[in-house]
C-alpha positions as CSV (number, residue, x, y, z in Angstrom):
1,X,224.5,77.0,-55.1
2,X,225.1,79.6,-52.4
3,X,221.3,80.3,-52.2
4,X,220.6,76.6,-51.9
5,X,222.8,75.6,-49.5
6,X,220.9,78.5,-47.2
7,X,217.9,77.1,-47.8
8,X,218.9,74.0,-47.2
9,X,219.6,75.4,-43.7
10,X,216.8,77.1,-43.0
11,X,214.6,73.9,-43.8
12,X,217.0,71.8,-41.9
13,X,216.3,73.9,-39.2
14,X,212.3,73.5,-39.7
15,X,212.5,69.9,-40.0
16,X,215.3,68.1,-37.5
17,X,215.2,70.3,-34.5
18,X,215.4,68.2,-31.4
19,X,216.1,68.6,-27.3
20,X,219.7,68.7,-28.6
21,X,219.5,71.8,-30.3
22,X,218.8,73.3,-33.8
23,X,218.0,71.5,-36.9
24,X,221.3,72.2,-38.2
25,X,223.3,70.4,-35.9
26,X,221.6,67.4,-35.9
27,X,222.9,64.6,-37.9
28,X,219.9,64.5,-40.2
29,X,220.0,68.7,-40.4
30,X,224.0,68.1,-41.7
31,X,223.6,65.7,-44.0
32,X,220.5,67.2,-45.4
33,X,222.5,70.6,-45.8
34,X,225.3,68.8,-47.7
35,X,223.2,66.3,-49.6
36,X,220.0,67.8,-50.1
37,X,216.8,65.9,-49.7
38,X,217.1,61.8,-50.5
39,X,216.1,59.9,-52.6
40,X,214.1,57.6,-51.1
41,X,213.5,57.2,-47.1
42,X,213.0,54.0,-45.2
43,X,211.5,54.0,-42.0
44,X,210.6,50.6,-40.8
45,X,206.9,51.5,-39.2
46,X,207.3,50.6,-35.6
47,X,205.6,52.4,-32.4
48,X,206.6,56.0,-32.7
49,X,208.6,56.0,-29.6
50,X,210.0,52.9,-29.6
51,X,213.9,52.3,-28.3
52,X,216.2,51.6,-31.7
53,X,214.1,53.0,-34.3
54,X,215.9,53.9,-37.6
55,X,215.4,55.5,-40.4
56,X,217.5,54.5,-44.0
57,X,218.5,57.3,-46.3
58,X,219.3,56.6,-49.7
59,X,221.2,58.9,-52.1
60,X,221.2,56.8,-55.7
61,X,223.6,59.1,-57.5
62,X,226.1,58.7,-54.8
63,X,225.8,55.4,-54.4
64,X,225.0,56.5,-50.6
65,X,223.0,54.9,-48.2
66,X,223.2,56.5,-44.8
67,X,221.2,54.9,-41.6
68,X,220.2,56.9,-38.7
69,X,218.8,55.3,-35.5
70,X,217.2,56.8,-32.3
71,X,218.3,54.3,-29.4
72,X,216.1,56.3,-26.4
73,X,213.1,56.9,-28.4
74,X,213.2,60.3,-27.7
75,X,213.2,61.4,-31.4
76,X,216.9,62.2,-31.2
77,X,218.3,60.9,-34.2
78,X,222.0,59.5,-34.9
79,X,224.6,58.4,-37.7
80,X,225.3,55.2,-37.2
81,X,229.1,54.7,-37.0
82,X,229.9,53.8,-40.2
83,X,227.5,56.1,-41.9
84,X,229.3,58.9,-40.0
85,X,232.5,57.8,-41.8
86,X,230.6,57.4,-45.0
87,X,228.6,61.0,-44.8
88,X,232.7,62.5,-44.1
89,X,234.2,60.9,-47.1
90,X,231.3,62.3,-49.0
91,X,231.5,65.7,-47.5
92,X,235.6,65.8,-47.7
93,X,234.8,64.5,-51.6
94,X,232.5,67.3,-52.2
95,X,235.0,70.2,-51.0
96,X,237.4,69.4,-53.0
């Protein structure tokens, strides 16, 4: 588990890096660390820059489906508020 939880980090890293920082600490970069890769993606196909994008991401096991959104366009993606609280409880479940 160890071993995949640091790859899970290094890919995270790879794949959600943004002007905020390293793929880790992005929202998408935590959640993929903790919950690995979704099951299924949703990204509504709209102009690649456009204001309020989102992107759904849905985890069937869990019962999980977690929405990010990028108000500026500038490909910095968020947690919504209440999928922040529902990534938490999942997290806080999962160290237990």
């Amino acid at each position: 588990e160890l071993s995949a939880y640091f790859e899970r980090l290094v890919r995270a890293n790879q794949r959600f890096s943004d002007e905020a920082g390293v793929g880790w600490q992005s929202d998408r970069g935590r959640v993929f660390i903790v919950l690995g890769e979704p099951d299924q993606l949703i990204e509504p196909q709209l102009n690649d820059m456009s204001r309020n994008r989102q992107q759904v991401w849905i985890y069937q096991a869990m019962n999980l489906q977690l929405t990010f959104f990028d108000q500026t366009g500038t490909g910095r993606w968020r947690l919504t508020q209440s999928s922040e609280v529902r990534f938490e409880t999942e997290f806080r479940r999962r160290l237990k």
